[in-house]
C-alpha positions in Angstrom: 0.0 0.0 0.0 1.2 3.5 -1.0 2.9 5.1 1.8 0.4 8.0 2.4 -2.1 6.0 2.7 -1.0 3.9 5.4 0.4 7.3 7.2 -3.4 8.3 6.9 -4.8 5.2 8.3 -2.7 5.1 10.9 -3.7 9.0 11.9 -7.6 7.3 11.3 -6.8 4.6 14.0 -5.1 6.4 16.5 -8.2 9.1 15.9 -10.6 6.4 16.6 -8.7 4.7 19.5 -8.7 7.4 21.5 -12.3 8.0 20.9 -13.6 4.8 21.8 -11.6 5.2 24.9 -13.4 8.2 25.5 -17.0 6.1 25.3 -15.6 3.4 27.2 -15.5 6.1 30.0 -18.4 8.7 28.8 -20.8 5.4 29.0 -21.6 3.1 31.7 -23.8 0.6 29.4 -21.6 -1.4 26.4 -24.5 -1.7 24.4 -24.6 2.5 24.1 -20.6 2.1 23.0 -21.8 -0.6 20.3 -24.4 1.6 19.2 -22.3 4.5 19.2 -19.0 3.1 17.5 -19.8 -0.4 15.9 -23.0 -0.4 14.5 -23.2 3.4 13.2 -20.6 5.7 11.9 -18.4 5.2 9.5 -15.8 2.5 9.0 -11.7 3.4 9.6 -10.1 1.0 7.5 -12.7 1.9 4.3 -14.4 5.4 4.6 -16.5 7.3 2.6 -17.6 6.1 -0.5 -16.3 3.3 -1.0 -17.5 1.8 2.1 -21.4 3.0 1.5 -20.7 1.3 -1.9 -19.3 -2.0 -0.5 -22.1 -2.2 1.3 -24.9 -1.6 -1.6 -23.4 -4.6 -3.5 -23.4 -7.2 -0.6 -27.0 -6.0 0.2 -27.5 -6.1 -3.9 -26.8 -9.1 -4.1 -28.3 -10.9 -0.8 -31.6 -9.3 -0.9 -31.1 -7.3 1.8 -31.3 -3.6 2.9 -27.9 -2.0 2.9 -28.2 0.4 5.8 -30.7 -1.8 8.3 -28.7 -5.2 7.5 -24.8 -4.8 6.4 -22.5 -3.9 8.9 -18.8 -3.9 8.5 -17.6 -5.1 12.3 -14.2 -5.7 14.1 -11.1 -4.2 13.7 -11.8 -3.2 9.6 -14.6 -1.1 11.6 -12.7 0.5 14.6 -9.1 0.6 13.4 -8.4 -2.1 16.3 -9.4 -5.4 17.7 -11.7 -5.7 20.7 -11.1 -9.2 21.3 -10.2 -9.9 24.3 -6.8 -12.3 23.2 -6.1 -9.3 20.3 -6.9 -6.1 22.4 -6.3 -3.0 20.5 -4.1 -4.8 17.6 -4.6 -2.3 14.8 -6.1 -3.3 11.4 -3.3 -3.8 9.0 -2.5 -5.0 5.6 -2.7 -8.8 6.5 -6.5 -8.5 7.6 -9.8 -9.1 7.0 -13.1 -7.2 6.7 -15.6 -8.4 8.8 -18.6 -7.8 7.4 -21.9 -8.9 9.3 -25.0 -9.4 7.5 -28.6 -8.9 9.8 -30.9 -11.9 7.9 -33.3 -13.6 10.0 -34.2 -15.2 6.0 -30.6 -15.6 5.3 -30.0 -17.4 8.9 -32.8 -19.8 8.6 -31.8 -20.8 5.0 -27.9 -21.6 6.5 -29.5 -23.5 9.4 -32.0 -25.8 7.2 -29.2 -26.1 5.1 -26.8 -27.7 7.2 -29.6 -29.4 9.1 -30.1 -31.5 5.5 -26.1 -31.9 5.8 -26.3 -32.9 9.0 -29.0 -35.5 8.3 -27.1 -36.4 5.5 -24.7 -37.5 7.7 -22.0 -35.3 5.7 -18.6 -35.2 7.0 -17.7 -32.4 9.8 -14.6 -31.9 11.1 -14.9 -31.8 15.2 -12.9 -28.3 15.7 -15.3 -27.0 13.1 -18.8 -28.3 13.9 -17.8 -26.6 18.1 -17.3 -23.6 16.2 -20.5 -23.7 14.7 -22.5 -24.7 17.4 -20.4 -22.2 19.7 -21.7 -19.4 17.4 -25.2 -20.8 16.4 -25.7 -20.4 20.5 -25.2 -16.8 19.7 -27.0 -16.4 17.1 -24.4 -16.3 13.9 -23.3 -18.8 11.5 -19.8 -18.4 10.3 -19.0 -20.3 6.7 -16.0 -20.5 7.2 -16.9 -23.1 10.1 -19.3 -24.8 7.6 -18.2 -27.8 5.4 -17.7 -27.5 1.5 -21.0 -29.5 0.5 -23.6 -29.0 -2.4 -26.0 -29.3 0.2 -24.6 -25.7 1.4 -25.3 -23.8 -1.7 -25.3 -20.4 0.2 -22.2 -20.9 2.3 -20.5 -21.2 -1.2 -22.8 -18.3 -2.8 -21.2 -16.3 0.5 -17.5 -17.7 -0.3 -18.2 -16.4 -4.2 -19.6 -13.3 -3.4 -16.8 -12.5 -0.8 -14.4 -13.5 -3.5 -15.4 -11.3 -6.5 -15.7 -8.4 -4.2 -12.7 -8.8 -3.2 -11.3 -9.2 -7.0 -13.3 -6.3 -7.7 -11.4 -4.0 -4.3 -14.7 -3.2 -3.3 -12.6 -3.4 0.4 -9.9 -2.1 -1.2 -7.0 -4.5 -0.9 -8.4 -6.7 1.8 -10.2 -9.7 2.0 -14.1 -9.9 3.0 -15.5 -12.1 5.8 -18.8 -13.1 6.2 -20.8 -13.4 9.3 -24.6 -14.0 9.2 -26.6 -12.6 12.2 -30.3 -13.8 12.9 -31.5 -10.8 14.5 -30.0 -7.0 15.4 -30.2 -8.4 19.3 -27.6 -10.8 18.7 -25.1 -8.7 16.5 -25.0 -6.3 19.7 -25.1 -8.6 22.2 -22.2 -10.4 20.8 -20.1 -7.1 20.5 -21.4 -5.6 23.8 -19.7 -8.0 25.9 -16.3 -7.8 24.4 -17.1 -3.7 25.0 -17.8 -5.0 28.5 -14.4 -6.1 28.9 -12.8 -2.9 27.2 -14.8 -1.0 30.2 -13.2 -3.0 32.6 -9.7 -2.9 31.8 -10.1 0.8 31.4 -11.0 1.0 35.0 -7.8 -1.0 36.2 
C-alpha cells in the first residue's frame, strides 16, 4: 500500500482509539458504545464512499437492505481489535473485513441447510462443527466453520460473493468475511460483551 495511505490510516486509527476510549468512559452501558462506535458511523479502514458502496453490493446481491442489514464489524470497523486475546491490535494489511450481515431469512436458509447436511450425515470436522455450534448459541453462522458441501449452496454463494468483491477491491485490498446474524439483538449482544471487557480494563 502506497505510503500516504497507510500514514493516513494510521492517523484514522489512533483518531478512533482514542475516541472509543473516551466512550468506554463517557458510557456506563456497552450496548450505548456498540451503538455508538460499531454499529453506526463510518468505517476506519474503508471510509466514505467506498464503504457506502461496498455495502450496496453485498446488500445487492443478498436481498437485503444495505443500511438496516450490512455492517462492517471488528477491527476493519474501529481501526483495532476488541477481542479480548487481540486487544487494541490495529487493522493492517494482513487482515480481514468483517462484514456482518442482519438476515433472520438468510440465517434460517444456512440453518436448514446444514440441518439437511447434518441428516445427511456429511462429514464435519470436530474443531469446526464446536465452532459452529459455539456461534449458532449466539445467534451467527460463520461459513467458514461450515463444510464444502452442495448441500450448502449459500455458504459457497457467501465464499463467491466475498471472492469477487474482493477481485473487484470493493474493500480495497483486503479480504471480505462473512458473518450471518439472525436478528440485530444478537449482532450487539455479541459485540457488547467484548465492549464489556474494554470497560473493565479501562477501570484497572
Amino acid at each position: 500500500m502506497d505510503f500516504d495511505l497507510l500514514a493516513d490510516l494510521d492517523r484514522r486509527i489512533d483518531a478512533s482509539l482514542v475516541q472509543f476510549k473516551s466512550g468506554l468512559r463517557r458510557h456506563d452501558d456497552p450496548l450505548k458504545v456498540v451503538r455508538e462506535f460499531i454499529t453506526h458511523g463510518s468505517c476506519v479502514a474503508i471510509p466514505g464512499e467506498p464503504h457506502a458502496l461496498l455495502r450496496e453490493a453485498v446488500a445487492e446481491k443478498l436481498n437485503v437492505h444495505p443500511n438496516r442489514d450490512v455492517y462492517t464489524v471488528g477491527s476493519a470497523k474501529l481501526g483495532f481489535s476488541i477481542k479480548a486475546h487481540a486487544r487494541y491490535r490495529r487493522f493492517n494489511d494482513e487482515s480481514d473485513v468483517d462484514v456482518a450481515v442482519v438476515s433472520p431469512e438468510l440465517y434460517a436458509q444456512l440453518w436448514k441447510e446444514v440441518r439437511n447436511f447434518s441428516a445427511s450425515e456429511g462429514i464435519w470436522k470436530d474443531s469446526d462443527l464446536k465452532w459452529y455450534k459455539n456461534n449458532h448459541f449466539k445467534g451467527s453462522i460463520h461459513p467458514k466453520s461450515l463444510p464444502t458441501s452442495p448441500l450448502i449452496p449459500t455458504a459457497a454463494d457467501l465464499w463467491e460473493l466475498a471472492r469477487v468483491l474482493q477481485n473487484n477491491q470493493a474493500a480495497g485490498p483486503y479480504a471480505i468475511t462473512f458473518v450471518v446474524w439472525n436478528d440485530m439483538d444478537a449482532l450487539e449482544s455479541y459485540q457488547a460483551s467484548s465492549v464489556a471487557l474494554c470497560m473493565e480494563s479501562e477501570k484497572l
